[in-house]
N, C-alpha and C positions, 0 to 999 in steps of 0.2 A: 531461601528465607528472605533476601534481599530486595525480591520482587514482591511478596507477600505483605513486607513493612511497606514497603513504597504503596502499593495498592490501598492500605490499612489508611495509611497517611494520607495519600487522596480523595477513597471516600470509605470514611471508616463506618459505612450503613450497608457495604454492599460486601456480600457475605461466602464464600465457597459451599454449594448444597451437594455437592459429592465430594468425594477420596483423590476423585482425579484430576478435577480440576476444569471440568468441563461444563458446570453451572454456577450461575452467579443470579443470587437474588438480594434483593434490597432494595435500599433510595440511591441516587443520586441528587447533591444540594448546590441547587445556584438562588442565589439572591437572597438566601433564608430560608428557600423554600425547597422541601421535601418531594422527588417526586417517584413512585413506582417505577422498578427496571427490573428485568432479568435478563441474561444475558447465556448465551447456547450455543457451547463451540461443539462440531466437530471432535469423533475420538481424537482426528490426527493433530486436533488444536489447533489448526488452520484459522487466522483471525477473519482473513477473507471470508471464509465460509462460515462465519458466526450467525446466527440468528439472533436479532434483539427484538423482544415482546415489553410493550410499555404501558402506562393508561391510558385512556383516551385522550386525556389531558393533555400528557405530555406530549404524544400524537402530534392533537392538534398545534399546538404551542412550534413542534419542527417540522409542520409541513411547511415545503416548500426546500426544507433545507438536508433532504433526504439524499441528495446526489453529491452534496460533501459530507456525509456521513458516510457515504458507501466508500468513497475516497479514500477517505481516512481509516476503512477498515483494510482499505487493499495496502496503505503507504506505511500503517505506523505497526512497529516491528515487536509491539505486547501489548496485551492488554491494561496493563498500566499508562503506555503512550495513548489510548488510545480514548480511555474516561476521562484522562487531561485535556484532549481537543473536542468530546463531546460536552465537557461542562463549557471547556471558553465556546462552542457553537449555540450553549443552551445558555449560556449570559448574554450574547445577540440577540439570541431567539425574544428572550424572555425581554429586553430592554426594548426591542421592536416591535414585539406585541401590545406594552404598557404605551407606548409612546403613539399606537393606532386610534387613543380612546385621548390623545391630547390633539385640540384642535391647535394646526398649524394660524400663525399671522400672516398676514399678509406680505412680509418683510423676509416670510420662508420662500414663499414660489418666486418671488421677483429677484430674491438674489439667487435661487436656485438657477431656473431660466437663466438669466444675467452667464450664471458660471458655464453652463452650455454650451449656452452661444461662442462664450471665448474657447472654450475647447474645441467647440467644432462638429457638429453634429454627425459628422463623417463617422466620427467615434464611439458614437453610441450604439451600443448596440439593442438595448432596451428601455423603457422607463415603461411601470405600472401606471396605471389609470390614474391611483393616490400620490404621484410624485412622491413615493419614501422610496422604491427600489429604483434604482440604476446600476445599467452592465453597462462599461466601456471596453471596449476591443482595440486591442493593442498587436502591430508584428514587431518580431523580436528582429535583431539583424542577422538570425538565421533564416530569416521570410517564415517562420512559425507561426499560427497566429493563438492569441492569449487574450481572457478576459478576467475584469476583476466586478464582483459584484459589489456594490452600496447599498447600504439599509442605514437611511439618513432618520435621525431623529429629529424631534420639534423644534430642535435649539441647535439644531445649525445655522448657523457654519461659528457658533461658539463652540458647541461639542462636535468632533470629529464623529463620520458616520462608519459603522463595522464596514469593517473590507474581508471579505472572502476572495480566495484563490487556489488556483491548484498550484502550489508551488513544493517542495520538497522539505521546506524549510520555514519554518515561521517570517510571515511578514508583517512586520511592525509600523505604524502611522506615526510620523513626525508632525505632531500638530500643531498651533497656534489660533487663536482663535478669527486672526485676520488672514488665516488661511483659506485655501477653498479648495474646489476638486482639482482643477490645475495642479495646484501642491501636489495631491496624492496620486496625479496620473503621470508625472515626475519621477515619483518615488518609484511606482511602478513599473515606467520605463527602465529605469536603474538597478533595480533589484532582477528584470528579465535580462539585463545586458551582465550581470552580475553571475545567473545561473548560466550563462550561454553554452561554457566548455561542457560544464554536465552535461545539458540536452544533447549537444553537437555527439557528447559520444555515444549514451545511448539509443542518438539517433542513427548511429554507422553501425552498432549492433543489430539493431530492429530492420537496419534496410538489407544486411549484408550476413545475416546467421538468421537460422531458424531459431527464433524464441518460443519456448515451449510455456511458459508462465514468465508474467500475466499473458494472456489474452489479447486483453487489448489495454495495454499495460496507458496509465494516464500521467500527466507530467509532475504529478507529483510523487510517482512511484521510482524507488532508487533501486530494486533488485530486477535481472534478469536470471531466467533459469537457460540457458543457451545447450542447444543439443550437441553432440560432438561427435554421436555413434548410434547403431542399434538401439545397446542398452547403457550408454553413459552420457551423462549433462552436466554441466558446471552452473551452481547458483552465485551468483558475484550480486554484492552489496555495494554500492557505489557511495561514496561521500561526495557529495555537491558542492562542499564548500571546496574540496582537494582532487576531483575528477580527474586529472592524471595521476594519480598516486594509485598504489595498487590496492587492489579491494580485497576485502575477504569473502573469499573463494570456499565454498562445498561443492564436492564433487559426489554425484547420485550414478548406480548401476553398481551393478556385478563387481566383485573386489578385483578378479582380474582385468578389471577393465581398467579401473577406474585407480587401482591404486600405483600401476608406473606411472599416472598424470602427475599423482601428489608426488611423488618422489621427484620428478621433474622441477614442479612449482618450485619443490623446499631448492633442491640443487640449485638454479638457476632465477632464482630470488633479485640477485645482487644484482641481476642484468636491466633491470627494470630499468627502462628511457623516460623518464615524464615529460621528454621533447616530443616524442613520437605519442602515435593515438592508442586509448586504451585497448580495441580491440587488435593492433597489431601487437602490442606489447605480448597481450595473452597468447597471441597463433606465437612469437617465439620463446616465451616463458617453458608453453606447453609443448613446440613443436608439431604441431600441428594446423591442420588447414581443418578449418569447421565447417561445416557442409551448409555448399550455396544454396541461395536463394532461388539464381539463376540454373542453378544444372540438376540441383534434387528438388523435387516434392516432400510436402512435409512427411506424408504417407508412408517415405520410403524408411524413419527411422520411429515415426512415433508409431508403436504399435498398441492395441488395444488389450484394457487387464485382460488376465484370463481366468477370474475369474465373474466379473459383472461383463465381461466384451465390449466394455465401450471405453472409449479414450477419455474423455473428462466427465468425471464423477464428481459435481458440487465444485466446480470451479478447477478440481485436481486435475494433475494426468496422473500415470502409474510411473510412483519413483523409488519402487522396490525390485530389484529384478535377481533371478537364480542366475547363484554363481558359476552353475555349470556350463563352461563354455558350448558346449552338446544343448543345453536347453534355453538358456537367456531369455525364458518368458519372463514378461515385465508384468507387477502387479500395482494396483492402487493399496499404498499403505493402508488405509479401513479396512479394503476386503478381505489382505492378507491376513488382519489380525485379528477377523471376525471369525474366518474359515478356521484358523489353527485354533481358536476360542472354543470350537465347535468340537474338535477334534481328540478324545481320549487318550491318544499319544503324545499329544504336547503337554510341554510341562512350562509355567511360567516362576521367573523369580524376580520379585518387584517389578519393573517397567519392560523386563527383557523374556520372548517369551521363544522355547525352543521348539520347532516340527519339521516336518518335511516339505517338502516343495508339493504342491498339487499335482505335478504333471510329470517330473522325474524322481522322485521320493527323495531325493538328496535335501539330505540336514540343510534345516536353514533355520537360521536367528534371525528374529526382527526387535528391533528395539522400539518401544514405543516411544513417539515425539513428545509424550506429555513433558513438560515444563516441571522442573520442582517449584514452588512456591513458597 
């Protein structure tokens, strides 16, 4: 219910069109204004995999700004988090658009240029035809490299221009009106040297375990789903601001698999080093060695559902798997719960629903992911 006020609270126009939880229709309101949204999860309510249908309006009004939108469907952890950074994206949008139809002075391009110059054009990595966007490119002193976009209005460098990033973390402009881009490529610097530990560790995970989701995981995304077996994987949630501190940890596959890890974690909790890196922490938390990058293929633990046969399904892999040590076929949560849907011997009660295995008849529970709201 808590998620439901909160959602209510942020846009109280946009409305649940089913039981489950996996339609949303309505407005979303920036600047006063109203505009057309529906919103299409996933049974498994997978935010990544959501589909958003809008007017053309609105469309038009965020093209351009579609690939921090996708972003932020992959990083932010509800759908409540998630119509909070598409309104602040749709108050840029909307402030950038009114301000295309305001002729700039002359006193805009020549301190803009001016500001340029002093930065160094090494660092640019774009500027439009209309001088309102600018991308600067920045390496962090992990040698990473990072870019921040600018969507500068007419009354710069009195108003500060939207800053977009892929950071994990909201990043805020400290402005003044005798400021300029200097200032903000500053902050910038600061706030990458700020994130570093994060990056640094889920970059020794990404180089040094097979990650199974995300994909191609982007620097503002804080979860990996790390494989550890056939049919077990651990999802770890990282905090950015506390990247050695120990994350919250699910563990996916077969309960014999998967559940002497948890008993490990809980036992061996207290051990936790925040001198040492987070993925050594985890190999002795768990006692185990997660399978190399160098010695296995992914091939050898990711196997495909059985019942679609293919390994990612809308962004998923299969994070359901029979407990039968004899059978260990892994399913894509959807299929699973479509098939036993299907099935006159299952019986469901509220979100949890009971059948058999497809391929070895052994009893199996699947709980559905939905969300109470």
């Amino acid at each position: 219910m808590a998620a439901a006020r909160a959602l209510l609270r942020h846009c109280p126009l946009l409305l649940p069109r089913d039981r489950h939880g996996t339609a949303y229709e309505g407005f979303v309101t920036a600047q006063g204004r109203d505009f057309h949204i529906r919103i299409l999860l996933p049974k498994d309510l997978q935010l990544k995999n959501a589909r958003i249908e809008c007017s053309w309006h609105l469309k038009k009004i965020l093209q351009g700004y579609q690939h921090i939108l996708k972003q932020r469907l992959h990083s932010c952890p509800d759908l409540v988090s998630f119509m909070v950074e598409l309104k602040t994206v749709l108050e840029i949008a909307l402030k950038n658009t009114q301000d295309l139809h305001i002729p700039r002075p002359p006193e805009y391009y020549s301190c803009l240029v001016r500001d340029l110059e002093i930065l160094g054009w090494n660092r640019v990595a774009y500027v439009d035809t209309g001088l309102t966007t600018v991308k600067l490119k920045a390496e962090d002193s992990g040698g990473r490299q990072h870019l921040i976009t600018l969507k500068l209005n007419a009354k710069y460098p009195t108003e500060p221009p939207g800053c977009l990033v892929d950071f994990p973390v909201p990043f805020a402009v400290s402005w003044m009106p005798q400021n300029s881009l200097i200032d903000i490529y500053s902050q910038f610097l600061a706030a990458l040297e700020s994130l570093k530990d994060f990056w640094d560790a889920l970059d020794e995970i990404d180089g040094k375990t097979w990650v199974l989701e995300p994909e191609n995981p982007t620097r503002s995304a804080t979860t990996r789903r790390i494989a550890i077996g056939n049919n077990a994987s651990v999802n770890i949630e990282v905090d950015p601001h506390h990247p050695n501190m120990l994350p919250e940890c699910y563990f996916l596959g077969a309960d014999h698999e998967v559940n002497p890890l948890r008993t490990k974690l809980n036992n061996n909790m207290h051990l936790w080093d925040p001198e040492i890196s987070l993925l050594q922490n985890l190999r002795e938390l768990l006692e185990i060695d997660f399978p190399s990058r160098v010695v296995l293929e992914k091939s050898d633990f990711a196997k495909d559902c059985g019942i679609c046969y293919a390994y990612r399904l809308d962004g998923s892999v299969p994070e359901h798997v029979c407990d039968d040590p004899r059978c260990g076929q892994p399913f894509h949560q959807a299929c699973l719960y479509q098939w036993l849907q299907g099935l006159p011997t299952s019986r469901q009660s509220f979100n949890v629903i009971f059948g058999e295995c497809p391929y070895c008849n052994k009893p199996l529970t699947l709980k559905s992911s939905m969300k109470k709201l």
